[in-house]
N, C-alpha and C positions, 0 to 999 in steps of 0.2 A: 433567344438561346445564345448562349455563352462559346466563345471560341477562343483558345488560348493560340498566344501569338506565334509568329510563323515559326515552324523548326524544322531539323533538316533529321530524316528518317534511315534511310540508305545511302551509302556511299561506298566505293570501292571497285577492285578489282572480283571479290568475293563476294559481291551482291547479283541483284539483276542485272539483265543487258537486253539495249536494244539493237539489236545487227551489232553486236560485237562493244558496244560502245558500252561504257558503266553506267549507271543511271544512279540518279537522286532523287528521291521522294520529300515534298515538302507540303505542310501542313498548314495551314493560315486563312486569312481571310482574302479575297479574290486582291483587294490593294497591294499585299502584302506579298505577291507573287510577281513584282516589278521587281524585287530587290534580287531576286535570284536569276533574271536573264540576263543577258550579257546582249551588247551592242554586236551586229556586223556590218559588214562593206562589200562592196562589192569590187573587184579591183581587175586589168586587164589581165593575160594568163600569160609568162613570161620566164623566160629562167637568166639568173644574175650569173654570170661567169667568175670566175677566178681573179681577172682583173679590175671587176666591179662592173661591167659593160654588159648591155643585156642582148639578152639574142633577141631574137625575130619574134613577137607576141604572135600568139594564135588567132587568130582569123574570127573563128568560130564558136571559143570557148572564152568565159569567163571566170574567176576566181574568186569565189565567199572567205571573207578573213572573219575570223574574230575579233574584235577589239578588244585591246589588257580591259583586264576587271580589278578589283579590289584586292582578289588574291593571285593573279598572276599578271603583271605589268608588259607581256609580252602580248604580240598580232600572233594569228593562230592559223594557218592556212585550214580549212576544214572539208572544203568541197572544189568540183570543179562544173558547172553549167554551162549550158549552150546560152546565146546571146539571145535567143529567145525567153530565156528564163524568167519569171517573177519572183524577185526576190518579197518576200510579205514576212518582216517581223515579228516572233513571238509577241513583242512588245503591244505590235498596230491590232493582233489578234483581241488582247483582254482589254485595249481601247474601245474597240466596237462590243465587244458585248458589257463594259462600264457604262458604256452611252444608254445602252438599251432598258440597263438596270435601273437608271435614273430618270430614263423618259416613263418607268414603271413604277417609281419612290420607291425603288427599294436600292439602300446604300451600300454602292460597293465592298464598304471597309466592314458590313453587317454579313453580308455572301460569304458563306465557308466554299472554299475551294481544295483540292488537290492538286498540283504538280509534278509532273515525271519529266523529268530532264538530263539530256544526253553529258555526259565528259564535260563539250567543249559546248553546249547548246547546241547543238546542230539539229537534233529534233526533240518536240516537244509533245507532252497527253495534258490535256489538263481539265482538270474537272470542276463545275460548280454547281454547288449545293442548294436547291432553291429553301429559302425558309420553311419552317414548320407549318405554316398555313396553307402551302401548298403540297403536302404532304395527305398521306391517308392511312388511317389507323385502321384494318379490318380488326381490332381488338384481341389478337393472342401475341400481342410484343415481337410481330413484324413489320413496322410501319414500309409503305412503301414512297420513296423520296423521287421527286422530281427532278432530274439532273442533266446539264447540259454537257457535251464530252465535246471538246474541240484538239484535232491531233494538225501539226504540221512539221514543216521541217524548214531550213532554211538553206540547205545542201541537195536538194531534188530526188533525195531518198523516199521521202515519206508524201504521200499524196495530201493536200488537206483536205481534212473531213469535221463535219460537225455533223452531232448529231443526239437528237433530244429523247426521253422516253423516262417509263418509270423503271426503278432499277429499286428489287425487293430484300434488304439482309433476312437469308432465311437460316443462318448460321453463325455460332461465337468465331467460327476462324478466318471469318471475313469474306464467305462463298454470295457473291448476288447474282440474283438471274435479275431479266430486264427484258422489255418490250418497247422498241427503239420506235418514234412515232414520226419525227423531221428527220431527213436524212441529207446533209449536204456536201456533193465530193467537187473539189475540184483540180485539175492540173493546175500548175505551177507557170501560166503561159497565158499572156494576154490582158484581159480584165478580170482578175483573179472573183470582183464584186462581192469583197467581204460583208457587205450589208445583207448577204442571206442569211449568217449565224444570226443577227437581228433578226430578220425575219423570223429563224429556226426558235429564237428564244421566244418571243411572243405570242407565234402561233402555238407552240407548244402550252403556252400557260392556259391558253384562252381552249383547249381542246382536254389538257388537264384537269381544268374543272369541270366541264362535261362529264369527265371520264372516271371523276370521282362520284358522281352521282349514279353512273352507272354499276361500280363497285360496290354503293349502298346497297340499290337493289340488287344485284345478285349476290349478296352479304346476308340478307333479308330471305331470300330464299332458297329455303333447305333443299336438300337433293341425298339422298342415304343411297346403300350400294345397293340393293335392289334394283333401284330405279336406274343405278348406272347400268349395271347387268342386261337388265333388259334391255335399254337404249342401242348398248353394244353387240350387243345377238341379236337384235335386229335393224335398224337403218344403219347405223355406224357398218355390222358387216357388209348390209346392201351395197354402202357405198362406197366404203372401201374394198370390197371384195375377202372372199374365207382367206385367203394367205395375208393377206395384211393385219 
């Protein structure tokens, strides 16, 4: 399958937001989602004075910059952290699951992905597409697609999370439902141990294809409203009880 090269969807003050911040949406293959993050740092937490002479740095707290990017040459102050923080780059995120994709033969630059990304990057959604083979046709032109969602942030807003499952287009305006099957959260503190998105991506393949064989059969076998009818006036009430 064919994927046109990356392009930038939303932008603005008049778009979406996440906590306040504008978001960008971009389109591409998982490689191609490098070109749109932006570096940070991490720097002590301090205020410069008037005569260039800095006061007394915080103890406790530390400070996420931006690094200039292509279109704005300036550092970016974005967040403020405790020193316990873990900083984990957008960047170090689509590393580990590129690793994962290639210990699988399947080529990064081949993966369609999504991107949602803050203003200044400060948090990130990003999604990728697994190929058509791991996909499943119950034949009325809703396939449902395998996909992995990893969200984080790099200013201690956003928890990071991954998390795998099938996710069904059952409408033209872009409505999917999903049924989420790895679920990975973690704080922002310690050994972050991004090697569980790998894990989350693997397992998920390897339960995937289980899970498509179990959609055959139940594809295979018919059920008409009778048979729901009756199901639901009797065990379904039993066990839910008459008000439910």
């Amino acid at each position: 399958m064919h994927h046109p090269s990356s392009s930038q969807l939303l932008l603005g003050d008049s778009g979406p937001k996440w906590l306040q911040s504008p978001v960008s949406l971009y389109k591409g293959s998982l490689s191609e989602m490098f070109s749109h993050i932006p570096e940070f740092e991490r720097r002590s937490f301090g205020l410069t004075q008037e005569d260039g002479d800095y006061s007394r740095l915080n103890r406790r707290l530390d400070m996420i910059v931006r690094k200039p990017t292509h279109s704005d040459p300036n550092h970016v102050p974005i967040g403020v952290v405790s020193k316990g923080y873990t900083l984990v780059p957008h960047t170090q995120v689509i590393e580990v699951i590129q690793k994962e994709l290639d210990s699988l033969g399947l080529a990064p630059d081949k993966v369609h992905a999504n991107l949602e990304i803050t203003e200044y990057g400060e948090r990130m959604a990003l999604s990728v597409f697994l190929p058509e083979q791991y996909r499943y046709d119950p034949g009325d032109g809703h396939p449902m697609a395998l996909r992995l969602e990893c969200h984080n942030s790099v200013d201690g807003t956003t928890r990071f999370k991954a998390f795998m499952g099938w996710f069904r287009f059952v409408c033209s305006n872009g409505l999917i439902i999903g049924v989420t099957r790895f679920d990975v959260r973690r704080r922002h503190v310690g050994d972050m141990a991004l090697s569980n998105v790998g894990k989350a991506l693997t397992e998920g393949i390897e339960a995937g294809e289980k899970e498509k064989q179990n959609f055959g059969e139940w594809h295979r076998h018919k059920v008409n409203f009778d048979q729901i009818r009756t199901w639901a006036d009797s065990d379904l009430k039993k066990g839910w009880g008459f008000k439910a």
